[in-house]
C-alpha positions in Angstrom: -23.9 22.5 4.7 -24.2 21.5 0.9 -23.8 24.9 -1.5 -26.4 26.8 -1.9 -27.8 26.0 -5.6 -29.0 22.7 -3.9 -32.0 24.8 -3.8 -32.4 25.2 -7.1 -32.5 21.1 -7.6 -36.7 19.8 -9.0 -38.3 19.6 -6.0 -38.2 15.1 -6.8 -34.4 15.2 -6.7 -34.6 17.0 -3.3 -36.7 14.6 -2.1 -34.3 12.0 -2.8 -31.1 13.9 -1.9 -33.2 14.0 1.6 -34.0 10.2 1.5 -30.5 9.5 0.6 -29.3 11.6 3.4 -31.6 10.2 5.8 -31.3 6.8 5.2 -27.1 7.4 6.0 -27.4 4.7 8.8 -28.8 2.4 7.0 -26.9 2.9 4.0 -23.1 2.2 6.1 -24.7 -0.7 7.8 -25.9 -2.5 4.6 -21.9 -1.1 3.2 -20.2 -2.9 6.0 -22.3 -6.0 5.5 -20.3 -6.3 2.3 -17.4 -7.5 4.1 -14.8 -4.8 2.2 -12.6 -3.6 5.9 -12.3 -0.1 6.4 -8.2 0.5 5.4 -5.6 2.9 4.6 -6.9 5.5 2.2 -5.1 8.1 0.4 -8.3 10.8 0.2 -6.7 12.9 -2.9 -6.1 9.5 -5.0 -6.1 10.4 -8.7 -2.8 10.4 -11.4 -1.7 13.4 -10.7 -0.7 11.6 -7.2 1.0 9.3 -8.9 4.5 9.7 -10.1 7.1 6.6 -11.8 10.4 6.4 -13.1 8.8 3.8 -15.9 9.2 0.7 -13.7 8.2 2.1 -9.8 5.5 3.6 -8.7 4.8 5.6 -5.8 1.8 7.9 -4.6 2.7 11.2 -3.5 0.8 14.1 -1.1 -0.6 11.6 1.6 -1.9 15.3 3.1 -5.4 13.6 3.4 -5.0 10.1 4.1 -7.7 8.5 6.8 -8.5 5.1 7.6 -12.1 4.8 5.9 -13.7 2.6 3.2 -11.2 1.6 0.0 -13.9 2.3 -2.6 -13.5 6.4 -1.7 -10.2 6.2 -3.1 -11.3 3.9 -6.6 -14.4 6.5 -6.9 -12.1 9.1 -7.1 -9.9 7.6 -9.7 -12.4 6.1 -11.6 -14.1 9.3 -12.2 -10.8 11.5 -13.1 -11.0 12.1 -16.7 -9.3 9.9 -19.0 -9.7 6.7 -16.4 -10.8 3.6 -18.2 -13.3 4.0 -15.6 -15.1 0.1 -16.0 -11.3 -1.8 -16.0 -10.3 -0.1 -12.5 -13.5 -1.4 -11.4 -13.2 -4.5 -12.6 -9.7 -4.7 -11.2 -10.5 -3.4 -8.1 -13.4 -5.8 -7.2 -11.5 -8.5 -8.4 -8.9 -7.8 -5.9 -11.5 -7.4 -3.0 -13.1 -10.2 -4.2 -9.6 -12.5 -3.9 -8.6 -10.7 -0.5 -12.0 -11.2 1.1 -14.0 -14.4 -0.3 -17.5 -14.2 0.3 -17.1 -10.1 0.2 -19.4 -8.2 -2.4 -16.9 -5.2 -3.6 -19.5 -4.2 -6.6 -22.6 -3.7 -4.4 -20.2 -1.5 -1.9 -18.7 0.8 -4.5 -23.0 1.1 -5.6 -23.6 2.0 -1.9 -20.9 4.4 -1.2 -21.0 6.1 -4.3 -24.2 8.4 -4.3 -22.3 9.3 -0.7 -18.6 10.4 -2.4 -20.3 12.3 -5.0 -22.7 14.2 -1.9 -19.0 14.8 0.0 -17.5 15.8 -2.7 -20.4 18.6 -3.2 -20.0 19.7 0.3 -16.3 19.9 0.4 -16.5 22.2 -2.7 -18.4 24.5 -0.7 -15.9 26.9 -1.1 -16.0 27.0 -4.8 -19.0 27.8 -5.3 -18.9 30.8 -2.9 -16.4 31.8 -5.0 -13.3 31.6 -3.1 -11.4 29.4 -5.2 -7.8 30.4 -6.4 -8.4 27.9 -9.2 -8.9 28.6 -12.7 -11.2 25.6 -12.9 -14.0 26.7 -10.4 -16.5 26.8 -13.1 -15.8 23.3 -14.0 -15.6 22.3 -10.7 -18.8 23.4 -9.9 -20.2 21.8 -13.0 -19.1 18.8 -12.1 -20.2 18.5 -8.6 -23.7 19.5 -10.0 -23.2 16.8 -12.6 -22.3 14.4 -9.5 -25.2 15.1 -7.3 -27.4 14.3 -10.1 -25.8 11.5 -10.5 -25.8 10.7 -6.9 -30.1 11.5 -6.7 -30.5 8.9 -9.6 -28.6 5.8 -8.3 -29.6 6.3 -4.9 -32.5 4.8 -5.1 -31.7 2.0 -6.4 -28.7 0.5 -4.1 -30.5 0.1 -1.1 -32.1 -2.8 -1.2 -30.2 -6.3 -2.2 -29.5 -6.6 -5.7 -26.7 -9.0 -7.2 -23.7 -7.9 -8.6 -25.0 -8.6 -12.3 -28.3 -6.1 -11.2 -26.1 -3.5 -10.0 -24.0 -3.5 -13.2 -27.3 -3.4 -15.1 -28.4 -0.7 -13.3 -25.6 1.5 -12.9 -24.7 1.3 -17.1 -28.5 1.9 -17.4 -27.9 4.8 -15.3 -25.0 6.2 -17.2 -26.4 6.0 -20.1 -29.3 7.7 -19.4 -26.5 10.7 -17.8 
């Protein structure tokens, strides 16, 4: 169950949190069309993860790792503060793009992200009953409100079959207007 202050969302983005909810199926079918395989995913992947001795590199607290789609783990970067959030894109979707020709890696981070940012809400839960140790619950919070709205206004728009250079449009349209 999502916290509770979803009830306090416009009735509109409620109606598309709903949609986007509802349309789930549809959404992971259209996702594995995309041709990106499910892999090995770290599930906490963000720099604090990441430790180097200036030449190595090597990911650290694997306490969440699944097999599941590889753009969970790039969402989660990309949106840690500080990320030059449109290289690791780019980087990322060229690599997909080299490891599986014929694979659409932007459309599949479009389609999975409204979903991340939803999980992300509900695994909060706790948070926002207030049982978190953490100093940063209040930003925490925050944030996951500022991700669900984020999540209601691209939903709509990934769906349906747009090409990579419409998705781009529409998702910097989309930030912009955050």
């Amino acid at each position: 169950m999502l916290p509770h202050w979803i009830d306090g969302l416009p009735v509109e983005d409620r109606a598309v949190l709903d949609d986007l909810v509802g349309g789930l199926a549809e959404r992971f079918a259209a996702l594995a069309e995309c041709g990106i395989p499910d892999t090995l995913m770290h599930g906490d992947f963000h720099p604090g993860n990441v430790r180097s001795d200036g030449t190595h590199r090597v990911l650290i607290d694997w306490g969440d790792s699944r097999i599941g789609h590889p753009a969970v783990d790039l969402i989660r970067m990309r949106d840690w503060h500080g990320s030059d959030q449109e290289a690791l894109c780019e980087q990322w979707c060229a690599y997909w793009r080299r490891a599986v020709p014929g694979s659409e890696p932007e459309r599949a981070v479009e389609l999975i992200d409204p979903v991340v940012r939803v999980a992300r809400c509900a695994d909060l839960r706790h948070v926002s009953c207030g049982r978190s140790n953490r100093p940063s619950g209040r930003t925490t919070i925050s944030t996951c409100r500022s991700g669900l709205r984020a999540a209601i206004r691209t939903a709509p728009y990934v769906t349906s079959r747009h090409s990579g250079p419409q998705i781009r449009a529409i998702h910097q349209g989309v930030r912009r207007a955050a």
